[in-house]
N, C-alpha and C positions, 0 to 999 in steps of 0.2 A: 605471327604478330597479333599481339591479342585484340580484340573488338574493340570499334572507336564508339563511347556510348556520352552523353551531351553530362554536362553540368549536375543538371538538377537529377539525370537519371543515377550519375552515381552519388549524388549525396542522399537522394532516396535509399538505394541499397546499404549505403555506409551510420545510416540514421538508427539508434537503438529502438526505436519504434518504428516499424514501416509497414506499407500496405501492398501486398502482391497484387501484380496485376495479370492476365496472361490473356496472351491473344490467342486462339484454339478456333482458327476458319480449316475446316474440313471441303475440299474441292473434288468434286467424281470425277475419277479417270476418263470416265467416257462424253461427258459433256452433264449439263443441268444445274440445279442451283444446290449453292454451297451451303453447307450447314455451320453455324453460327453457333458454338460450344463455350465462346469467350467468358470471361470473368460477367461481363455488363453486355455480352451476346443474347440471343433470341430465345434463349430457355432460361436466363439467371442465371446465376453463379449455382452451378451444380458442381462443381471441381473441387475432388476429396485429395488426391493425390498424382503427382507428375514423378514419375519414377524415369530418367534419362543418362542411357549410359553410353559414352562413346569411346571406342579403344581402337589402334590403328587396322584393325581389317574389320571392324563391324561399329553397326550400332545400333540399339533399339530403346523401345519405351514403353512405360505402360500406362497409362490414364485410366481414374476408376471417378466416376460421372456418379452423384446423386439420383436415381429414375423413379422416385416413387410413382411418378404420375405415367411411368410406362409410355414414354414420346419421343426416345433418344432411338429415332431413323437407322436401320441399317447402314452402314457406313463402310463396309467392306471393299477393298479397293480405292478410299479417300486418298488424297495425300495431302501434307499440315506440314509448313513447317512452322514450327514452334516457337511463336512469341515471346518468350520471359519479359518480365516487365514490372514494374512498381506505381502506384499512383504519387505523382510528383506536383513540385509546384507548376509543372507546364500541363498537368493532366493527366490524362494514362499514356506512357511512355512504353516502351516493347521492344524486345531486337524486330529487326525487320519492318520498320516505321518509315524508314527515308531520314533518319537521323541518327538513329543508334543500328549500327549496321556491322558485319552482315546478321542476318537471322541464322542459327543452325540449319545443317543439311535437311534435305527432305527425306522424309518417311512418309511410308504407305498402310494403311492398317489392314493389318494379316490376318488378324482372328477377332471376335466379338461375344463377349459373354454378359449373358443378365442373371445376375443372381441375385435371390433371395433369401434372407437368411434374418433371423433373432428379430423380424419383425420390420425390417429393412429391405429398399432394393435399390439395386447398384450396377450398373454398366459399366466395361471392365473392358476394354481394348487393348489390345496389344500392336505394334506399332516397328517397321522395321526400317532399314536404311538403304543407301545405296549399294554399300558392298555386298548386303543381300540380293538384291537386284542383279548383279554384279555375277554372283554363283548361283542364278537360276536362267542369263543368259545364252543361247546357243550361239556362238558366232557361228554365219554362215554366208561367209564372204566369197567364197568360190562357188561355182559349179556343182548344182544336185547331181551325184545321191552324196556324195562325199563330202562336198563343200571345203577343198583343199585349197591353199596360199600359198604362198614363199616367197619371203621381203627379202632383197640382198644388197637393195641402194637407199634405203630408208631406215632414219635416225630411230632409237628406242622410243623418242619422243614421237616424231612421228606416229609411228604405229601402235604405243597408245592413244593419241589421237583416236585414229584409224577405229578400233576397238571400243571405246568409248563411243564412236558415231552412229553405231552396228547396234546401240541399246534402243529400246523401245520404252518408252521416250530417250529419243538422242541425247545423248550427255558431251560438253564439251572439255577441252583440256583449255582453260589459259595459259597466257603467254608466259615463257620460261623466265623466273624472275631469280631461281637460286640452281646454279647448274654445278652439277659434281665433274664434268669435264667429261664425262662419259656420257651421260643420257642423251646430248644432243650432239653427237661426234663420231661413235660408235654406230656403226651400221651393220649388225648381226645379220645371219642367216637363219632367219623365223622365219617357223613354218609353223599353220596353222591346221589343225585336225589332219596332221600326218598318221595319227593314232587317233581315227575318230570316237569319240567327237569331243569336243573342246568348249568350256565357258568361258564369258568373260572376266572374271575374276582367277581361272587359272595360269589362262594366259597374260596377266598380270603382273601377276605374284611372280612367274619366270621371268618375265621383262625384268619387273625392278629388281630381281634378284642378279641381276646382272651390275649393276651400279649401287651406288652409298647415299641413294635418294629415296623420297616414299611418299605416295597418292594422297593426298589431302581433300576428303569432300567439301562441299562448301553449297550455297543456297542458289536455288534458280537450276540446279542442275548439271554443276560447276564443278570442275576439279582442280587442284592444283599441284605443283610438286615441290616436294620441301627436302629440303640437303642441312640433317641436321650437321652441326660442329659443336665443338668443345668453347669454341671463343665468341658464338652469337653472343648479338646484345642480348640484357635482360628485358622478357617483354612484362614483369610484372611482379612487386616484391610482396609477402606478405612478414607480416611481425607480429612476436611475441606480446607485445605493448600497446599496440597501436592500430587504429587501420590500416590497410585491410587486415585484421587478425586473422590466425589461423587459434586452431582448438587443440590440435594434435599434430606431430610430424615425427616420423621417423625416419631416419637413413641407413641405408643398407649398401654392403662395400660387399663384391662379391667377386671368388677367383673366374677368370676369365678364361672360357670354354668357347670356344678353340682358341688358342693365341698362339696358333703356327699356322699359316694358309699356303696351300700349292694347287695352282694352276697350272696345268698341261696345255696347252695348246696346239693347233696346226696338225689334227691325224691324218691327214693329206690326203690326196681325191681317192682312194684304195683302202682307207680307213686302216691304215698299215702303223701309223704313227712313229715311222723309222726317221724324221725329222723331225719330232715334238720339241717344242718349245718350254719352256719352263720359270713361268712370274713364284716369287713367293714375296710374302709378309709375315713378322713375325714382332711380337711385342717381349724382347729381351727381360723386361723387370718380373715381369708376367711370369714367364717359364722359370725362371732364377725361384721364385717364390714357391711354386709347385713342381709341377712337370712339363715336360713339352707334350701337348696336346696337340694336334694334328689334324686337320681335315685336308681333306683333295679332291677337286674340284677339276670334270675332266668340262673341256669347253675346244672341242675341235675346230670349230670353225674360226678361230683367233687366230688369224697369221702373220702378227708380228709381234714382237718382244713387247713392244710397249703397251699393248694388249691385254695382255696376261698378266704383264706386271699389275694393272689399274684395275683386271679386276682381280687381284690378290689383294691389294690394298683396300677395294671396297668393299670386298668381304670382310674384313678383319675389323674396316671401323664399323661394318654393321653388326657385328659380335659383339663390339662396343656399345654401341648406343641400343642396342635391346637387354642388358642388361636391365634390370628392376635397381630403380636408382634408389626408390625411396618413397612414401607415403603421406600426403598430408589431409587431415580433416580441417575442414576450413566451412564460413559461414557461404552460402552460395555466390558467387561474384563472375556477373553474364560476360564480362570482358575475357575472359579464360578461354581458350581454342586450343584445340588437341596441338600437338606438337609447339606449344608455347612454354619459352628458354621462362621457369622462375627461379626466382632468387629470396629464401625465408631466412630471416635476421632474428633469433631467437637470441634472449639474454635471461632466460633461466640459467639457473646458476651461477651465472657470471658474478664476481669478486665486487 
């Protein structure tokens, strides 16, 4: 669902003259006072470039700071989440204000560079997310030296919960708002640094690889889960004509790699698999068009048909929905959130 941002902030963005604004408060991990990088912050508008990328398992950024005066503080280990913003008729407006909300996930800055060059000097940070956070976590939820687990009565949801609480700083999961019928239903047999040792982002990526849902960061420290569909509403149009314009769009239609899924299930306490169960999925137009492509997927601990069937079926629509659907350049527009349904209305060429 894209950002709810006030009035005047999107007629600011939408305005053919406008004034960026950005809010850039830097806070130490370990406690003390924050540093003040803002547009109209504690050193001036030093801010050359906001470089910010977010793709569904990472995200980072890079800020490059004006330093001639040599005062831009070590900052290694800060964490920011990043304001966007425009000067409006209400004043300087921002994500993360208490009015245009949420603010983007939080990042921590990982590296820090001063350089100087042609006469110029420049502070150059580099800046990472939580799923990096994420794959530099050790879960270590059991018992030293090992720190072994095994969930057998707890939901996928659950136990990323569980996983998420285990980060430093604790991360939470909100309340299930889009459920694939699986993530809170299915009670897998996870095991945790059975093959030490294990992070928290790999053990993740196995969770939701089990269902046709996917981890959405969010600010404060927040997670959520999103179940994309083919029939969500649109959370945001842009046009060839009109605002919000785009500059560029392209779409890309592409054959569908796997479109036959087979799930085994049930290798029975002996790992014998002389009772295997057996879900598939398969996208008919698909294969008709090419060939039958094939993946299989063994998953023992499923012992019941209905099982295996949902997670055939939720592999196949995530073969779907990662597909590369298509590309747009567009002017920057803060209401935009990763996994946000658009819908671009182009009448070039049109009769």
């Amino acid at each position: 669902m894209a950002r709810s941002v006030s009035e005047t902030y999107l007629a600011a963005q939408q305005a053919a003259n406008k004034t960026p604004y950005f809010k850039l408060v830097f806070h130490p991990t370990a406690g003390g006072d924050n540093i003040d990088l803002s547009t109209d912050g504690d050193y001036g508008d030093r801010i050359l470039l906001i470089d910010h990328v977010e793709e569904p398992y990472n995200d980072y950024a890079t800020i490059i700071f004006r330093n001639v005066e040599r005062d831009i503080p070590n900052l290694l280990g800060y964490w920011i989440e990043i304001g966007y913003g425009y000067v409006t008729g209400a004043g300087n407006e921002y994500l993360g204000d208490g009015t245009n909300e949420p603010a983007p996930p939080r990042m921590w800055v990982k590296h820090q560079q001063t350089v100087s060059a042609g006469g110029k000097l420049w502070e150059l940070i580099e800046l990472e997310g939580m799923w990096t956070l994420l794959r530099e976590t050790l879960i270590r939820i059991g018992d030293p030296p090992l720190y072994t687990a095994s969930y057998t009565t707890d939901t996928i949801y659950d136990i990323l919960g569980i996983i998420l609480g285990e980060v430093d700083p604790a991360m939470t999961l909100n309340a299930l708002e889009e459920d694939d019928g699986i993530i809170d239903s299915l009670q897998p047999q996870f095991d945790i640094n059975a093959q030490p040792f294990e992070y928290a982002a790999a053990l993740i990526y196995r969770l939701l690889n089990m269902t046709a849902s996917y981890l959405k960061p969010l600010d404060d420290l927040e997670w959520e889960i999103k179940y994309p569909q083919d029939d969500d509403d649109t959370d945001l149009t842009f046009y060839s004509y009109k605002a919000p314009y785009f500059y560029e769009y392209m779409e890309r239609k592409n054959v569908l790699i796997p479109n036959h899924i087979y799930v085994f299930g049930n290798e029975g306490d002996d790992g014998m698999w002389t009772s295997y169960l057996t879900g598939e999925a398969k996208d008919e137009d698909e294969i008709a068009a090419y060939s039958d492509i094939i993946k299989i997927i063994l998953s023992g601990s499923l012992t019941s048909q209905g099982d295996v069937d949902e997670r055939a079926a939720a592999q196949l629509a995530r073969a779907k929905f990662e597909q590369m659907a298509g590309r747009m350049i567009a002017p920057n527009d803060s209401r935009l959130e990763l996994y946000d349904n658009i819908l671009v209305i182009d009448t070039r060429g049109a009769v």
